[in-house]
C-alpha positions in Angstrom: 0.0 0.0 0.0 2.8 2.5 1.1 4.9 1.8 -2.5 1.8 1.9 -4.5 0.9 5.9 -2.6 4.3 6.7 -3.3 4.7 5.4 -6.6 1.4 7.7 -7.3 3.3 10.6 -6.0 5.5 10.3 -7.8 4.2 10.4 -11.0 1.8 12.9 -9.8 4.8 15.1 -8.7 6.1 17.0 -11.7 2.6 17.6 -13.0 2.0 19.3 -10.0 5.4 21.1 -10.1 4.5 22.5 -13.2 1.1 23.6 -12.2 2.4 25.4 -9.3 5.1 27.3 -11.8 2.6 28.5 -13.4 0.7 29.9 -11.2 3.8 31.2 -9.7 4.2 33.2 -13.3 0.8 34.1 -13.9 0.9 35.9 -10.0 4.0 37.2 -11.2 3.5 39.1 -14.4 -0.2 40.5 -12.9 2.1 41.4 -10.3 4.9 43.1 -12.5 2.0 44.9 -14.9 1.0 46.6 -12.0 3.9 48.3 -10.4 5.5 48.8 -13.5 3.3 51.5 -15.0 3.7 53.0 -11.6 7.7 54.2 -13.6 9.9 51.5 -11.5 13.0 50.8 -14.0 12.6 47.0 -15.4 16.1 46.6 -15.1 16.8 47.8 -11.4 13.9 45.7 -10.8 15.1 42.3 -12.0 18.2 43.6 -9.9 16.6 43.4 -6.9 14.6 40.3 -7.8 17.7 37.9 -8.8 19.3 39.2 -5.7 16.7 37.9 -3.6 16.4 34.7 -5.7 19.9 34.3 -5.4 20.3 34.6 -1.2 17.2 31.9 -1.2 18.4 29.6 -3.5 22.0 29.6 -2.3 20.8 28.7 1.2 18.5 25.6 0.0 21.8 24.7 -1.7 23.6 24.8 1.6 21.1 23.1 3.6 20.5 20.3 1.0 23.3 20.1 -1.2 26.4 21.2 1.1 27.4 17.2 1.5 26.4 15.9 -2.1 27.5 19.0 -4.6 30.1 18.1 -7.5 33.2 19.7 -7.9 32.6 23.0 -10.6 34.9 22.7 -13.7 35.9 25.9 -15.5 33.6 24.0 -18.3 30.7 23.7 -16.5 31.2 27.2 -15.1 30.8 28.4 -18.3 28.0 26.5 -19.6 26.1 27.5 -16.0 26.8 31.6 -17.1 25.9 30.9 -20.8 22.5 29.4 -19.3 22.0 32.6 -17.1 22.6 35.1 -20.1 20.2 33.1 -22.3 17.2 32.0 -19.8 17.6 34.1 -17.2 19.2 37.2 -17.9 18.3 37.7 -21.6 15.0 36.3 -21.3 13.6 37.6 -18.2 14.1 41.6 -19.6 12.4 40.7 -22.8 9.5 39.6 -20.6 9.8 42.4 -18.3 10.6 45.7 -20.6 7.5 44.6 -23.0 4.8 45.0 -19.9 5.7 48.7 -20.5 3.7 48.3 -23.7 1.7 45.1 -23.6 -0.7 44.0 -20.7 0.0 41.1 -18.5 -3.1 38.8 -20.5 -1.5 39.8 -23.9 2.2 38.4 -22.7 1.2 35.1 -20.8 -1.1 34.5 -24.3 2.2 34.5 -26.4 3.8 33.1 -23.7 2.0 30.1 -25.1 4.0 30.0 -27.9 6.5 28.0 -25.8 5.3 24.3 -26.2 6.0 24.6 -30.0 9.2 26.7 -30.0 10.7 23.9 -27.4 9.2 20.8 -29.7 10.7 22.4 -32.9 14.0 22.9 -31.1 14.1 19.6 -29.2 13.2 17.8 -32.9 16.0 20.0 -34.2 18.1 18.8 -31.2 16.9 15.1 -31.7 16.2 15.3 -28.0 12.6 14.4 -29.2 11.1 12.6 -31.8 8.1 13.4 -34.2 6.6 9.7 -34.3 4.3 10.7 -36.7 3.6 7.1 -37.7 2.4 6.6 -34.3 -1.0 7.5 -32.8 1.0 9.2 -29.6 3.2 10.8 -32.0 0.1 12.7 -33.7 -1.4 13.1 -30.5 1.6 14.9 -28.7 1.5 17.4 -32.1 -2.2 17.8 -32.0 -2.5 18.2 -28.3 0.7 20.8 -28.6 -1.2 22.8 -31.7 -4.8 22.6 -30.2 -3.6 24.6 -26.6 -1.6 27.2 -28.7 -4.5 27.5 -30.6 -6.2 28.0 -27.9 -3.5 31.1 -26.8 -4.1 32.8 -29.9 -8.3 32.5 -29.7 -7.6 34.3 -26.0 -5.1 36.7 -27.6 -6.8 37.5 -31.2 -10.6 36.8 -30.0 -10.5 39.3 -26.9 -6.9 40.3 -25.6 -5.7 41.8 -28.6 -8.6 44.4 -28.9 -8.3 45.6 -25.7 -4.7 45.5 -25.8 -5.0 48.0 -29.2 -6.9 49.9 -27.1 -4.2 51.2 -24.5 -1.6 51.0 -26.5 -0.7 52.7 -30.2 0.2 49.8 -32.8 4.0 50.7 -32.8 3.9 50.5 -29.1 2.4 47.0 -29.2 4.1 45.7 -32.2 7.8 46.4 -30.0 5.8 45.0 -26.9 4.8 41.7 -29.0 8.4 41.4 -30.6 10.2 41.7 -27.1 7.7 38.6 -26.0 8.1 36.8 -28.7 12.6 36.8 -28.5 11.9 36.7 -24.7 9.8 33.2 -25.5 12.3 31.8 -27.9 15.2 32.1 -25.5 13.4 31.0 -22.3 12.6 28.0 -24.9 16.0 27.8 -25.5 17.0 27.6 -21.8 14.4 24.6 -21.1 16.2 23.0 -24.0 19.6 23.4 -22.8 18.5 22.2 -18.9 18.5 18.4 -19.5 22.2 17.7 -20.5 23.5 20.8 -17.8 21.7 18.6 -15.2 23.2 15.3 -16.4 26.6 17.2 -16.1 26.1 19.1 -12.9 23.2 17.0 -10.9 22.5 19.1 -8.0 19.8 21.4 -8.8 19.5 23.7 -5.9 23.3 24.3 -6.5 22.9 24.5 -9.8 20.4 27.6 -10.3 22.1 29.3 -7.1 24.9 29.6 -9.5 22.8 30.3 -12.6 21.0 32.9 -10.7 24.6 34.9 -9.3 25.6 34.7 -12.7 21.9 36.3 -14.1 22.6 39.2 -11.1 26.1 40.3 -12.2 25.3 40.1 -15.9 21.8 41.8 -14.8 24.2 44.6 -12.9 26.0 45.2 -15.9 22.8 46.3 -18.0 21.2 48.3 -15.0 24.2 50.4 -14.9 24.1 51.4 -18.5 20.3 51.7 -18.8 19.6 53.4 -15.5 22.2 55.0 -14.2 19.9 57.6 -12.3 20.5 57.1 -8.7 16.3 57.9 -8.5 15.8 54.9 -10.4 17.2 53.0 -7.7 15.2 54.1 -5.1 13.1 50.7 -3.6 9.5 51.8 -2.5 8.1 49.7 0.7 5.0 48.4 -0.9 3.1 46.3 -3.5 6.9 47.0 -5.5 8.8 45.0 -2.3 6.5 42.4 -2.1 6.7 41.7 -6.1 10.3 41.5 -5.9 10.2 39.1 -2.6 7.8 37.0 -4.3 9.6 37.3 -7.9 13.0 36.5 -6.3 12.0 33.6 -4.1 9.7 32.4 -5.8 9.3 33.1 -9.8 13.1 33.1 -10.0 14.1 30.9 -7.4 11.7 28.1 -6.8 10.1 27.5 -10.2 13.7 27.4 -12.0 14.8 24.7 -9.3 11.5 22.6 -10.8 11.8 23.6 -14.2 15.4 21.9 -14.2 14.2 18.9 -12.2 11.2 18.6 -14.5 13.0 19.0 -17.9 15.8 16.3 -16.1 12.6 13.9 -15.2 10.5 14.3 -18.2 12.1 16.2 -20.6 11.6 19.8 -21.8 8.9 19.7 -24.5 7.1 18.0 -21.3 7.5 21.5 -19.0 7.1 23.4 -22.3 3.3 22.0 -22.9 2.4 23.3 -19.1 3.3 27.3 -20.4 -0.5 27.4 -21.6 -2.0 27.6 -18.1 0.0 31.0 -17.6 -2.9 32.4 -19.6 -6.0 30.9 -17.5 -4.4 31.8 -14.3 -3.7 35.3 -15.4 -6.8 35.9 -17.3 -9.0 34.6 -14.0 -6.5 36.5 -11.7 -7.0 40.0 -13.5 -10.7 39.1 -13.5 -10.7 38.0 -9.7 -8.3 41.3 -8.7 -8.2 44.2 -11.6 -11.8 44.2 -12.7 -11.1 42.6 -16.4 -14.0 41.1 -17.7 -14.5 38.0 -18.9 -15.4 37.2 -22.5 -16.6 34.4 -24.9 -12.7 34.1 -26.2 -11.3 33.4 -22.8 -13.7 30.5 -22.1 -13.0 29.2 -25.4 -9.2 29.5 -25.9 -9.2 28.5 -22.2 -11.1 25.3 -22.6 -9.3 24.7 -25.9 -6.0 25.2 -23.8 -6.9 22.5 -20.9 -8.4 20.1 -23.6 -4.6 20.9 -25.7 -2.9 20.0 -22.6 -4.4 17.0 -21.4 -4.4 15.3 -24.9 -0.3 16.4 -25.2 0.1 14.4 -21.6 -2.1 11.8 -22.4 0.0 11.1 -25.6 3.1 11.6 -23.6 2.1 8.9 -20.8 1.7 6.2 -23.6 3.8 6.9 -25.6 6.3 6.5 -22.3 4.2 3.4 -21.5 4.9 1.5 -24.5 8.8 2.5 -24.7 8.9 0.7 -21.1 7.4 -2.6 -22.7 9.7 -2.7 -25.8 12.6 -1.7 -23.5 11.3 -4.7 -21.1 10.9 -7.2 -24.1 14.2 -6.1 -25.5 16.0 -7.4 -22.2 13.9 -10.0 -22.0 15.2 -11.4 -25.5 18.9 -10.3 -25.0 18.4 -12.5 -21.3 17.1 -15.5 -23.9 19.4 -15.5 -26.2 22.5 -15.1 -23.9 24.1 -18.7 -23.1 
């Protein structure tokens, strides 16, 4: 009874994970639309927030990993502040500097774009492959195309109008670019989080790392782009508690089970979870903001969640059915060794 409950934990675990990250990010960018517009610089902001992510994830590592860490090589130095610049660093200004032109709904919908930039990549990468010939094969594709479908019936069907509404077109086309090279490197990162992990296999220690690479790099562009000692002044309110909850959480916490998810399951597995950003958000600016509800967000939601759960469906048996031929396989080479 005990192995069977834990055996269900633990395949209930990383789809759990990944339902908390996003959450995490949905409470996040609502979070970040709001003090933003208020003139906080994006840049001393993220500052502050991989700071903070940093002191918390360097003191899990401590606690947890202070016995069990491998030794650093310059090599995997490097590879850990290449990772930083490209998920962390890189992507996380993208997603922060277009809230100055696109609202919080309009970002976690192409934010959705995710599950197919990392299955393109991973195909590329042959870190995944397209099966088509198989009825899981299709199913991951359609299940993958149906919930980004659904992103754009959110975005096109009732975001985007509202969003043309506060913003001029130029002013949404540069907010819409910045999300879209923001996505593509965070897709990047997920990609790139499997084989780090393999090389370095201490999670906590690894994004620590990660994360005190993404604040000096961070530093660096701060200190060109606001170099006004104003811009630097830290307000004791809904600001503070964004960059608390940013830095321990969104940066901290969620990257530790982004990296043990893409390790466990693979990254076009934590890519297909992105789509939920949107319903979180769209319920939470509803719930808190007064946005209203339309016909599009119950659709492209819906169309999301039925997206999702035909991609992990496909995903479980298509896992299932690897086991048996890797089973029979070893069952034959056990035969047919003397």
């Amino acid at each position: 009874m005990a192995s069977s409950l834990s055996g269900t934990a633990t395949r209930i675990a990383p789809h759990a994970g990944m339902i908390f990250v996003q959450l995490v990010t949905a409470t996040y960018f609502v979070l970040s639309k709001v003090i933003l517009v208020q003139g906080i610089s994006s840049t001393v902001f993220l500052v502050y927030q991989f700071v903070i992510a940093t002191l918390f994830m360097s003191t899990m590592a401590f606690i947890f990993e202070r016995r069990s860490r491998p030794p650093i090589t310059k090599s995997i130095l490097g590879s850990i502040f290449l990772l930083a610049l490209v998920g962390i660093t890189l992507s996380q200004n993208l997603l922060a500097a277009c809230l100055y032109y696109i609202t919080s709904t309009i970002e976690t919908a192409v934010l959705n774009m995710i599950p197919i930039f990392t299955y393109i990549l991973s195909v590329l990468a042959r870190q995944e492959n397209l099966e088509l010939n198989t009825w899981w094969g299709r199913g991951k594709l359609f299940g993958t195309g149906l919930s980004v479908s659904g992103a754009l019936t959110l975005m096109l069907w009732k975001g985007s109008v509202v969003g043309l509404q506060s913003t001029s077109t130029g002013d949404w086309a540069i907010g819409l670019a910045m999300v879209v090279g923001g996505t593509l490197a965070f897709s990047s990162w997920i990609l790139m989080l499997r084989p780090m992990v393999r090389a370095f296999p201490s999670e906590f220690s690894l994004i620590s790392i990660m994360l005190f690479c993404a604040t000096l790099q961070q530093c660096v562009v701060a200190a060109i782009v606001s170099h006004k000692a104003s811009q630097w002044k830290l307000k004791w309110d809904l600001e503070l508690v964004d960059i608390l909850f940013g830095g321990a959480l969104n940066s901290g916490l969620s990257n530790v089970l982004y990296t043990w998810c893409a390790n466990l399951k693979g990254p076009v597995f934590v890519a297909t979870f992105s789509p939920l950003t949107y319903a979180f958000a769209a319920v939470l600016e509803t719930a808190f903001l007064g946005y209203t509800m339309h016909i599009g967000s119950v659709v492209g939601a819906v169309m999301i969640v039925v997206g999702l759960y035909i991609y992990l469906w496909s995903k479980a048996k298509e896992e299932a059915q690897h086991c048996v031929e890797e089973t029979d396989a070893l069952c034959s080479t056990l035969i047919s060794d003397p």
